[in-house]
N, C-alpha and C positions, 0 to 999 in steps of 0.2 A: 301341811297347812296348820298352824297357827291357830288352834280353837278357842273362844272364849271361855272355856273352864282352862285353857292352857295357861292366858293371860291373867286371870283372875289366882291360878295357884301358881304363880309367878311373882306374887305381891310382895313387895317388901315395905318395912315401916318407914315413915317418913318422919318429918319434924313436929307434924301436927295431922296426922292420917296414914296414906299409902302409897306405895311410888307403886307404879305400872310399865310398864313396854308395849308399846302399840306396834305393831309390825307391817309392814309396807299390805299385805293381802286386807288389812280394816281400813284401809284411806280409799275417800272420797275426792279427788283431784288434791290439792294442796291440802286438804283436813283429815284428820280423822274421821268416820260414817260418826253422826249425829248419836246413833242408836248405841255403839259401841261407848263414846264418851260419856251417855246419859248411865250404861248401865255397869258402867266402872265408879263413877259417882254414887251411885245408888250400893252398890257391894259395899264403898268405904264408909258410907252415914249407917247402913246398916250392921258397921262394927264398932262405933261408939257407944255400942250398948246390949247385952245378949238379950234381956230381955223387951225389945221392943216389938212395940204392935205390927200388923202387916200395914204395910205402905198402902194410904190415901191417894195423896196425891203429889204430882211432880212438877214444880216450878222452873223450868230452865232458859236457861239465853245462853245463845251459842255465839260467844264473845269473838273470838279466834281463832285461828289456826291451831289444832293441835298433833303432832307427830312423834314418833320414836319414845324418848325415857320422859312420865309426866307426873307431877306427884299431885295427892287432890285432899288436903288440909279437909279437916271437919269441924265443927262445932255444934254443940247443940243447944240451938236459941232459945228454947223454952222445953219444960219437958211437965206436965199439967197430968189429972186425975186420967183422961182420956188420950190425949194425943200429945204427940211429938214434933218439934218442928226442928230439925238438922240440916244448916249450911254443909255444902261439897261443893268446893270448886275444882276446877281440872287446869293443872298451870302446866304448861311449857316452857322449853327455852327462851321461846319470845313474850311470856308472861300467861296472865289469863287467858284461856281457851274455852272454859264452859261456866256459868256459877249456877248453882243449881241448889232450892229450896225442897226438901223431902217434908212433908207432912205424915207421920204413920196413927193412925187409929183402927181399932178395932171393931167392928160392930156392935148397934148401941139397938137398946130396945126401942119402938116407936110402934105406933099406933099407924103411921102414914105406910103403903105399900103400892109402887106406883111405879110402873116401867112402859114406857112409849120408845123401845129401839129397837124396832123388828129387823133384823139381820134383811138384806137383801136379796139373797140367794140361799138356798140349800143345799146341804152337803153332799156333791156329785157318788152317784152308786153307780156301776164303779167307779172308781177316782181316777180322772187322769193320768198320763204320768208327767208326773213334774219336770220342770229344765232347771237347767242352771249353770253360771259361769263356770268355764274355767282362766278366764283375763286374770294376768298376772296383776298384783296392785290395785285392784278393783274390789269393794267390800261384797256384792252381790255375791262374788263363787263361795262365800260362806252359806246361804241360803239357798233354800228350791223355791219355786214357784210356779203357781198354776192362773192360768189366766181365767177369770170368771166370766160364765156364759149367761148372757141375759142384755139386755136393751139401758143401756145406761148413757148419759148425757156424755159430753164430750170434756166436762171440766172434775168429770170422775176416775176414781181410780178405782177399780175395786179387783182383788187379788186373796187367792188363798198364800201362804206363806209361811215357813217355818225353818228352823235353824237346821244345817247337815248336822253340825254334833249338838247335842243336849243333854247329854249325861251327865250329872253331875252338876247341875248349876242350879241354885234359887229358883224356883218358880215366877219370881216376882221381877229378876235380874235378867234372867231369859227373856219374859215376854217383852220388859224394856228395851231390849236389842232388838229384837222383831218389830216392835210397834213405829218402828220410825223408815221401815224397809222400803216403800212406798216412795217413787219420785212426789215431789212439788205437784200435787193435780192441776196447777195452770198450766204443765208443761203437755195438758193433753188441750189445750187450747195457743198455743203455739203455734204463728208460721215461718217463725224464723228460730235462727239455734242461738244461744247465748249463755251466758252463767246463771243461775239460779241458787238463791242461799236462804235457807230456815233461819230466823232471826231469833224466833221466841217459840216456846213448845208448852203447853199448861196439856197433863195427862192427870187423869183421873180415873181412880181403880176402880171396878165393880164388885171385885169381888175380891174376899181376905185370901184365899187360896185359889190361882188362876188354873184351870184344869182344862184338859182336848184330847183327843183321842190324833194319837198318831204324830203328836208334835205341829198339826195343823191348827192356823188362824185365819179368820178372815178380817183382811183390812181392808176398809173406805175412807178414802180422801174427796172431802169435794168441794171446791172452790165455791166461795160464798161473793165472795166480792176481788177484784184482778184492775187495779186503777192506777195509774201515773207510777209505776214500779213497784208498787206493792200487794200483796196480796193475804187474804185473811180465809184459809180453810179449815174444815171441820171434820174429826178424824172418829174412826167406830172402829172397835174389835170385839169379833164375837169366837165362839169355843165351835168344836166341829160340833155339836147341837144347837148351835144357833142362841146360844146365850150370853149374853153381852158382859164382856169383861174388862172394858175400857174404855173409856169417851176422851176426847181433845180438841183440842185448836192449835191452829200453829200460825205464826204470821214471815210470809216468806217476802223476799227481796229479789224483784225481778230485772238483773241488768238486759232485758231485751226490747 
């Protein structure tokens, strides 16, 4: 199997960034997994510069189809006392496949101290034991997972989560790949089967160095609004203490 530190020290230079190999175990039906594209993007903005801050936050639209050899051009649109703003797009054979805004700053000093995102669950003692694919072509067998125990609505996903291999990779490039692992939470309000597709993805980091015990995360997805094909949910990741490392919204496209 194919690991994302495999893919990532696979890189070669491009005209304007990096080329890549996506390999049939990271596609999500005709795509590449979201997660995978978002965090190949993020490796290459994060090498148009050694010394930049830890990644803020993440602007993405998941433009296209992307598959097999991809190259992903950088730029860096502003670069200011504090923070950094660097374009990474993800193109393919058939063109653009992801275009993606990295914003990186640092921690600034402030007088304000204010967190309202109590994790949902606590971290099981003892821990389950995980499952996980082995389907050929399917991005899941890269990951484990544990299904979370507790009373939650139907338009929720909540899941502990984490990479099989992680050695070796960014903290910041890892948790990207994880934080997208989660189907569509409308697909838990569902009574028919159909395609499902993430349009737009806004991720925002909590913390400069994302840390967990064991390689475990917990994500929640929960559908906020599910209308005339479209859908707008709202996404949490916390560290196996229960401290919140990442907040989102994603707006999905419901052909059902």
């Amino acid at each position: 199997m194919t690991t994302l530190a495999d893919i990532i020290a696979g890189a070669r230079p491009g005209e304007a960034g990096l080329r890549f190999d996506i390999p049939p175990t990271w596609m999500q039906g005709r795509t590449a997994y979201g997660g995978l594209s978002s965090a190949l993007a993020l490796h290459a903005a994060q090498a148009t510069a050694a010394d930049l801050p830890p990644l803020r936050t993440a602007q993405i639209s998941f433009v296209g189809p992307l598959a097999g050899a991809v190259e992903v051009p950088t730029k860096t649109l502003r670069r200011g006392r504090t923070a950094a703003f660097v374009s990474a797009n993800v193109q393919g054979e058939t063109g653009l496949g992801l275009g993606a805004t990295f914003v990186f700053m640092g921690d600034q000093p402030s007088h304000i101290d204010h967190v309202a995102l109590p994790a949902p669950l606590a971290f099981p003692d003892p821990f389950p034991a995980p499952r996980s694919s082995e389907k050929v072509e399917y991005f899941f067998q890269n990951f484990e997972y544990v299904e979370a125990a507790g009373d939650f609505e139907a338009a929720d996903y909540v899941r502990w989560v984490r990479l099989k291999a992680r050695d070796g990779l960014d903290p910041m490039v890892a948790l990207m790949a994880v934080a997208d692992a989660l189907p569509p939470a409308a697909m838990g309000l569902a009574t028919q089967r159909g395609p499902i597709s993430s349009m737009t993805w806004l991720v925002n980091m909590l913390t400069a160095k994302p840390e967990t015990r064991d390689g475990w995360w917990l994500l929640h997805s929960r559908t906020d609004y599910a209308r005339n094909g479209c859908s707008s949910q709202s996404m949490a990741i916390w560290n196996a203490d229960g401290v919140p490392v990442a907040s989102g919204m994603q707006s999905v496209a419901l052909f059902i």
